[in-house]
C-alpha positions as a Markdown table, in Angstrom:
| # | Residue | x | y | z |
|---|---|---|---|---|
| 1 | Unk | -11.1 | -5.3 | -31.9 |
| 2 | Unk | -8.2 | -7.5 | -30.7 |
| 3 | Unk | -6.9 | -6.3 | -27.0 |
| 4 | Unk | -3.8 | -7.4 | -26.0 |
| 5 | Unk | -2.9 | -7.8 | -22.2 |
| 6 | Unk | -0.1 | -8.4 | -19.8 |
| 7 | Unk | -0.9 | -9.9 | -16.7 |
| 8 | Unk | 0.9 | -10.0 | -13.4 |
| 9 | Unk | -0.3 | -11.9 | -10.3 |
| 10 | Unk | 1.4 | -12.7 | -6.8 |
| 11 | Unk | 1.0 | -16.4 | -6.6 |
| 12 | Unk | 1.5 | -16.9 | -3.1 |
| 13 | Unk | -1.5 | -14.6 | -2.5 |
| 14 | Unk | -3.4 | -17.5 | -4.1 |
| 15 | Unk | -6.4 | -19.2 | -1.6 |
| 16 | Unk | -5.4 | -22.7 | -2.1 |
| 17 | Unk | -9.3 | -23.3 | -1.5 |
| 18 | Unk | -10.0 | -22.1 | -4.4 |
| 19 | Unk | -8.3 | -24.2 | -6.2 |
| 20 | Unk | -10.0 | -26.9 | -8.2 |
| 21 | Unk | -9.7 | -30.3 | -10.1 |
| 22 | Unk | -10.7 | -30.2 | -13.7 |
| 23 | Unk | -9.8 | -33.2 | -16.6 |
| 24 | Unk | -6.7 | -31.5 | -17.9 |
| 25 | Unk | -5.7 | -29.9 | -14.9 |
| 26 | Unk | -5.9 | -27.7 | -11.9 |
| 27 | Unk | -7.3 | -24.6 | -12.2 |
| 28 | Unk | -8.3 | -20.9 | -10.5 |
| 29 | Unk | -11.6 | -18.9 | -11.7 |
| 30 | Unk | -10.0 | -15.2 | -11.8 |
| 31 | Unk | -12.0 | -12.5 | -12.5 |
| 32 | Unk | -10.6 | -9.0 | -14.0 |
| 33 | Unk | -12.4 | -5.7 | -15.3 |
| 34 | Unk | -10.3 | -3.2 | -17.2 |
| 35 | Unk | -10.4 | -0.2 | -18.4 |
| 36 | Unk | -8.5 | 0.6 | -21.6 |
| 37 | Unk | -9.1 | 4.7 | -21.3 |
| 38 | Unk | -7.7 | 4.6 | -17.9 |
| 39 | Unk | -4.4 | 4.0 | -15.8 |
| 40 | Unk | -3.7 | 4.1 | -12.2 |
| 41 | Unk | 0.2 | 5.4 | -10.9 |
| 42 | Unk | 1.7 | 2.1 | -12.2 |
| 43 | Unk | 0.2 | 2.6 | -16.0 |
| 44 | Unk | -2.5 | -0.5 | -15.0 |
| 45 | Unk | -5.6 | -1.3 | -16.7 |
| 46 | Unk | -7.1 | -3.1 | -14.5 |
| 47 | Unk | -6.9 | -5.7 | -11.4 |
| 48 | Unk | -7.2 | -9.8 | -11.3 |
| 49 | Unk | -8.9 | -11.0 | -8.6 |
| 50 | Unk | -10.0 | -14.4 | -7.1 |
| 51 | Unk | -13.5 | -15.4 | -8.9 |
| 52 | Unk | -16.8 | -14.9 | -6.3 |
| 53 | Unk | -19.8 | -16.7 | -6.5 |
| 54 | Unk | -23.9 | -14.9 | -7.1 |
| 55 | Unk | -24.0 | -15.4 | -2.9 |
| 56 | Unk | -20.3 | -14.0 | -2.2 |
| 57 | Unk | -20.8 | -11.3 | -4.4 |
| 58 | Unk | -24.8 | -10.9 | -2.8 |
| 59 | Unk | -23.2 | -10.4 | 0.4 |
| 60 | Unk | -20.5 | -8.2 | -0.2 |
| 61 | Unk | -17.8 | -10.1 | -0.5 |
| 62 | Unk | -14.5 | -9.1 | -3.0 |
| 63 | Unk | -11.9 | -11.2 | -4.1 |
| 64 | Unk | -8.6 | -10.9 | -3.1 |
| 65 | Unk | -6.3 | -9.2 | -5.2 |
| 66 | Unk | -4.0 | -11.3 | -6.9 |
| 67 | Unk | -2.1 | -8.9 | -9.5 |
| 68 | Unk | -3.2 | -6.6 | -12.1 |
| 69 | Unk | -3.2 | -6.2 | -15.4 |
| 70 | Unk | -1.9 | -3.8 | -18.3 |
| 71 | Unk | -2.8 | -3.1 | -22.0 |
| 72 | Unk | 0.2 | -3.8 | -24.4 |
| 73 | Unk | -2.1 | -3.6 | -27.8 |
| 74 | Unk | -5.2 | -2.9 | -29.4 |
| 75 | Unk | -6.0 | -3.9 | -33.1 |
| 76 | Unk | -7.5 | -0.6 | -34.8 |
| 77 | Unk | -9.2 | -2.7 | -37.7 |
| 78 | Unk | -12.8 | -1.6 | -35.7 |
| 79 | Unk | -12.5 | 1.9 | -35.8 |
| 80 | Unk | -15.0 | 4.0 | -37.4 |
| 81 | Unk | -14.0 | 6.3 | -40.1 |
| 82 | Unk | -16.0 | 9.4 | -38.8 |
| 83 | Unk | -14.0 | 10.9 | -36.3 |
| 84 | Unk | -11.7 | 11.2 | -38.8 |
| 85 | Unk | -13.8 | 12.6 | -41.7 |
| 86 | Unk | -15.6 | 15.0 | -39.2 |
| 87 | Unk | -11.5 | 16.5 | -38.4 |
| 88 | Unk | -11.0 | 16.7 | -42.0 |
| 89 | Unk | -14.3 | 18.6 | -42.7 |
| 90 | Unk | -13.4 | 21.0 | -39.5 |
| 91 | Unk | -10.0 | 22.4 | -41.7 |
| 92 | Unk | -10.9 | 25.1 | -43.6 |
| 93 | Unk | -9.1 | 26.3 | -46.8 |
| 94 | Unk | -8.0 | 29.7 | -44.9 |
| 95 | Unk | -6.0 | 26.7 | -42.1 |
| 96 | Unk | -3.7 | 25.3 | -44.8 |
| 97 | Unk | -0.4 | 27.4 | -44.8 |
| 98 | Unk | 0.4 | 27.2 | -48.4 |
């Protein structure tokens, strides 16, 4: 299944100490869980957050919220035929009106 998302972060919420130096660039571990059954009051699917390592995350330590995150598509080529076989074996005859 293909899941397309749109994602919107604050940059100046960004910990600059996070940043780091990689051979094409500079770059920001971001970590984000979403939920594609589920929106909150702004139809999100999710929040992006700064990246935490084993020990942060052993600790208790969250990242900061940078943004969030919002399903725009989802590929149905996955999809299972059954629920819709077990809805068609569910109408009777006596349900068609004609």
């Amino acid at each position: 299944m293909k899941i397309g998302i749109n994602v919107k972060i604050d940059v100046t919420k960004i910990d600059k100490s996070k940043l780091f130096k990689g051979a094409k660039g500079t770059y920001l571990d971001m970590t984000t869980f979403i939920d594609t059954e589920e929106v909150d009051q702004y139809e999100n699917h999710g929040s992006i957050r700064h990246s935490v390592s084993k020990e942060e995350r052993q600790s208790g330590e969250k990242g900061l919220i940078l943004g969030n995150c919002k399903v725009f598509f989802k590929s149905q080529e996955q999809q299972s035929a059954k629920p819709i076989q077990a809805a068609v074996n569910e109408i009777q005859d006596d349900d068609i009106p004609f």
